[in-house]
C-alpha positions as CSV (number, residue, x, y, z in Angstrom):
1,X,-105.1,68.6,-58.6
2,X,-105.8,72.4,-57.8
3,X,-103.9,74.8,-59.3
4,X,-104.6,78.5,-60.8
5,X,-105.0,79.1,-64.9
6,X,-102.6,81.5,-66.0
7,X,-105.3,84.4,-66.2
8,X,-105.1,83.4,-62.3
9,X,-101.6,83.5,-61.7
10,X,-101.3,86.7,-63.4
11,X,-104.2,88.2,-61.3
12,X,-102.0,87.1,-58.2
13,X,-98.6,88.2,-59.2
14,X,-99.8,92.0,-60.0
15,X,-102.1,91.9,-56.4
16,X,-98.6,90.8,-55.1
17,X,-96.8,93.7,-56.8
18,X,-98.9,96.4,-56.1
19,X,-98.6,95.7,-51.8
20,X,-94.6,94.6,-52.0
21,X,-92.2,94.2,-54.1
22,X,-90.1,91.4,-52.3
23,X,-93.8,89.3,-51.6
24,X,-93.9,89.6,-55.8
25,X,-90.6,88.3,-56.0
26,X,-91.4,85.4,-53.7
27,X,-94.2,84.0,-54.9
28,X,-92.5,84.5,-58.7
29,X,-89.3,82.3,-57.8
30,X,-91.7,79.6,-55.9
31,X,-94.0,79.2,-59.1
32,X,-91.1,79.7,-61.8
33,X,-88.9,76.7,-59.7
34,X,-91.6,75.1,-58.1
35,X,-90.4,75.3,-54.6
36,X,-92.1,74.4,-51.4
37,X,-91.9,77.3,-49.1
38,X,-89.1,76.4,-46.8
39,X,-87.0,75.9,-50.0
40,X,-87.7,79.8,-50.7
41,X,-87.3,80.8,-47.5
42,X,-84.0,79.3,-47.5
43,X,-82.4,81.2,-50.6
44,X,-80.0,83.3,-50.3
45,X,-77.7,85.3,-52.9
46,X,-75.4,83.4,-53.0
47,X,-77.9,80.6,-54.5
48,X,-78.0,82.7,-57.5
49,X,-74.8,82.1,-59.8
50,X,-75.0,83.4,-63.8
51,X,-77.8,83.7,-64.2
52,X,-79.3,80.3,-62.5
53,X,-81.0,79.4,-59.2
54,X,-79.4,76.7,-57.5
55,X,-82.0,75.1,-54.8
56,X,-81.6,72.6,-52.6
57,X,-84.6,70.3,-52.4
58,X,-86.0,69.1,-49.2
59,X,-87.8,66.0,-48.0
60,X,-85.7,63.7,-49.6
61,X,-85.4,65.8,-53.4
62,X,-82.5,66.2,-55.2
63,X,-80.5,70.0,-55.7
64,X,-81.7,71.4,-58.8
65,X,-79.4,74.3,-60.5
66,X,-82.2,76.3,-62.9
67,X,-81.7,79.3,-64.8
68,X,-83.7,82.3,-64.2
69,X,-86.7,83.2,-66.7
70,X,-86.8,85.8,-68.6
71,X,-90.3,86.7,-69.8
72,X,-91.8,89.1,-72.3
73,X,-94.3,90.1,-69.9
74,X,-92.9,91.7,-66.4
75,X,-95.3,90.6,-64.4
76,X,-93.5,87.1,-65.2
77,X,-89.9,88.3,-65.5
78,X,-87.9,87.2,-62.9
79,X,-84.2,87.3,-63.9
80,X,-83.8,90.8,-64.5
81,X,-86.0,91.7,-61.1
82,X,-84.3,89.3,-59.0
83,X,-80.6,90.3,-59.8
84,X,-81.5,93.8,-58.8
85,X,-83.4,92.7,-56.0
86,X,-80.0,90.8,-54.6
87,X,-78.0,93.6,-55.5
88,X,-78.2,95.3,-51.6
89,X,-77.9,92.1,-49.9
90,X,-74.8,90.4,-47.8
91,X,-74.3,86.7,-49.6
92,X,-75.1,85.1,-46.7
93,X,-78.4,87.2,-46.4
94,X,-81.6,85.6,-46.5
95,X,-83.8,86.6,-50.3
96,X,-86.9,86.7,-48.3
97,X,-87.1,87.2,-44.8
98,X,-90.4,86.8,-43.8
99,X,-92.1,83.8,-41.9
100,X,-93.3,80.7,-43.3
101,X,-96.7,81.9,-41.3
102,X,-96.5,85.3,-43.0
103,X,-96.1,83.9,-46.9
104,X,-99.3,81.9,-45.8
105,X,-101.1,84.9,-44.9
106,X,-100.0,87.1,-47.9
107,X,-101.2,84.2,-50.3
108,X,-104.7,83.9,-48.9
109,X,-104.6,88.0,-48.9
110,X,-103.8,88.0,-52.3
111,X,-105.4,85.5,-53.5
112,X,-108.7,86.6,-52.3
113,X,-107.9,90.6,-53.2
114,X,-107.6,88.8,-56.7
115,X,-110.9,87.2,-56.8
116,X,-109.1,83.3,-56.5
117,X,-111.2,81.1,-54.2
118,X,-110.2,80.3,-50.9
119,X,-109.4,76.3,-51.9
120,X,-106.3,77.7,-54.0
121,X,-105.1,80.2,-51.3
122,X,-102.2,78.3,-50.3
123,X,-98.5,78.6,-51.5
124,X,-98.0,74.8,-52.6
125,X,-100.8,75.8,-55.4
126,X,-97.7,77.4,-57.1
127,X,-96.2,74.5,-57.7
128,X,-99.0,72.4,-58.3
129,X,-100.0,75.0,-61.1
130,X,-96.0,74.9,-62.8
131,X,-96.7,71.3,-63.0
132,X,-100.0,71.3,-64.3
133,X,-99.1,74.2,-66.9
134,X,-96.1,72.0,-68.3
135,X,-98.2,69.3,-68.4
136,X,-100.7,70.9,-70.6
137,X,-97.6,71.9,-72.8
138,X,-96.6,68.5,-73.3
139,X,-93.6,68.6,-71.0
140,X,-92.7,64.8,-71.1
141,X,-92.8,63.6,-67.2
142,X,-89.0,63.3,-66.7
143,X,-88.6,66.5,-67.5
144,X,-91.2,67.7,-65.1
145,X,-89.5,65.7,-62.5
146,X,-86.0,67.1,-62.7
147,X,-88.4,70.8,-63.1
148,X,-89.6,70.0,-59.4
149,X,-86.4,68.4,-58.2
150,X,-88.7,64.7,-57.9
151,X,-86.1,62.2,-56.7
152,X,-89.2,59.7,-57.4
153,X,-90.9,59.5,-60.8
154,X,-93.9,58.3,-59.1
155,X,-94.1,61.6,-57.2
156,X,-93.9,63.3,-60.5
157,X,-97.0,61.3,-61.5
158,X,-99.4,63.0,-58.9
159,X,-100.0,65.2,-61.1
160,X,-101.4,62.9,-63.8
161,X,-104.0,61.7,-61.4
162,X,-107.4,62.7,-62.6
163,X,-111.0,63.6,-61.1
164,X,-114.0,61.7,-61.8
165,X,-115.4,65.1,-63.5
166,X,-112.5,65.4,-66.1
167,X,-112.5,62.1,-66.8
168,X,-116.5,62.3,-67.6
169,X,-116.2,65.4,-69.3
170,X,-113.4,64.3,-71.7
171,X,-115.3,61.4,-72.9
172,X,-118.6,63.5,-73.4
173,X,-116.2,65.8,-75.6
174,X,-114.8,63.0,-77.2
175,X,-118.2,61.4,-77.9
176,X,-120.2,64.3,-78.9
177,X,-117.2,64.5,-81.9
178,X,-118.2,61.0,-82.8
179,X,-121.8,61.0,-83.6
């Protein structure tokens, strides 16, 4: 499944900060909560409630309620940014208003300002790479489901699905250990 390392997400995120603010901001909160755009695009403040995110989930999902992340590194910290980022808005305001069509331009923008091929220049990579990076923590799958707001387990388990590649390259590794 395509998704960006972290070394990639963090070469995004400070393209992203560097042109705008509020286009850092977006593509934070859809990594962090692994939202598809229209979710995002949705938010508004009132959404935010101490200190969690509370997202309804289209295309059949359940409503997730997810506190905000705080992170040692700013280029990943999103509650303290995104309270004062609210802090000027009307509750009824949209967080981000900018076109579905314009967050699909920034991110193939970005991504290519920040070296990323053009095969993970698309938004949904986001959430593809939240998934993928609990996974390699050892996030058990339920977990990861109720992260993503899965109302199947099975979709959850998309992201276990493996390339021909990384399944041949695991068992040379394995292998090459054993003889």
């Amino acid at each position: 499944m395509d998704h960006l390392t972290w070394e990639q997400l963090k070469k995004l995120l400070a393209v992203a900060k560097d042109h705008s603010s509020r286009n850092w901001m977006l593509l934070l909160v859809i990594f962090w909560h692994g939202l598809r755009v229209s979710e995002a695009l949705s938010l508004t403040p009132r959404n935010l409630r101490d200190g969690h995110l509370r997202i309804q989930r289209l295309k059949g999902s359940l409503r997730t309620d997810q506190p905000l992340i705080t992170h040692k590194n700013p280029l990943l910290d999103e509650k303290a940014a995104l309270l004062a980022y609210i802090s000027g808005l009307r509750p009824d305001e949209r967080l981000f208003d900018i076109s579905r069509q314009n967050v699909d331009l920034i991110m193939k923008q970005y991504c290519a300002d920040a070296g990323i091929r053009g095969a993970l220049a698309h938004v949904h990579v986001l959430k593809h790479s939240l998934a993928m990076a609990m996974l390699g923590e050892g996030v058990p799958l339920p977990m990861l489901q109720k992260r993503l707001g899965h109302k199947s387990l099975a979709s959850t388990g998309q992201y276990l699905r493996v390339s021909d590649d990384d399944a041949s390259a695991a068992v040379t590794r394995a292998l090459s250990r054993k003889v």
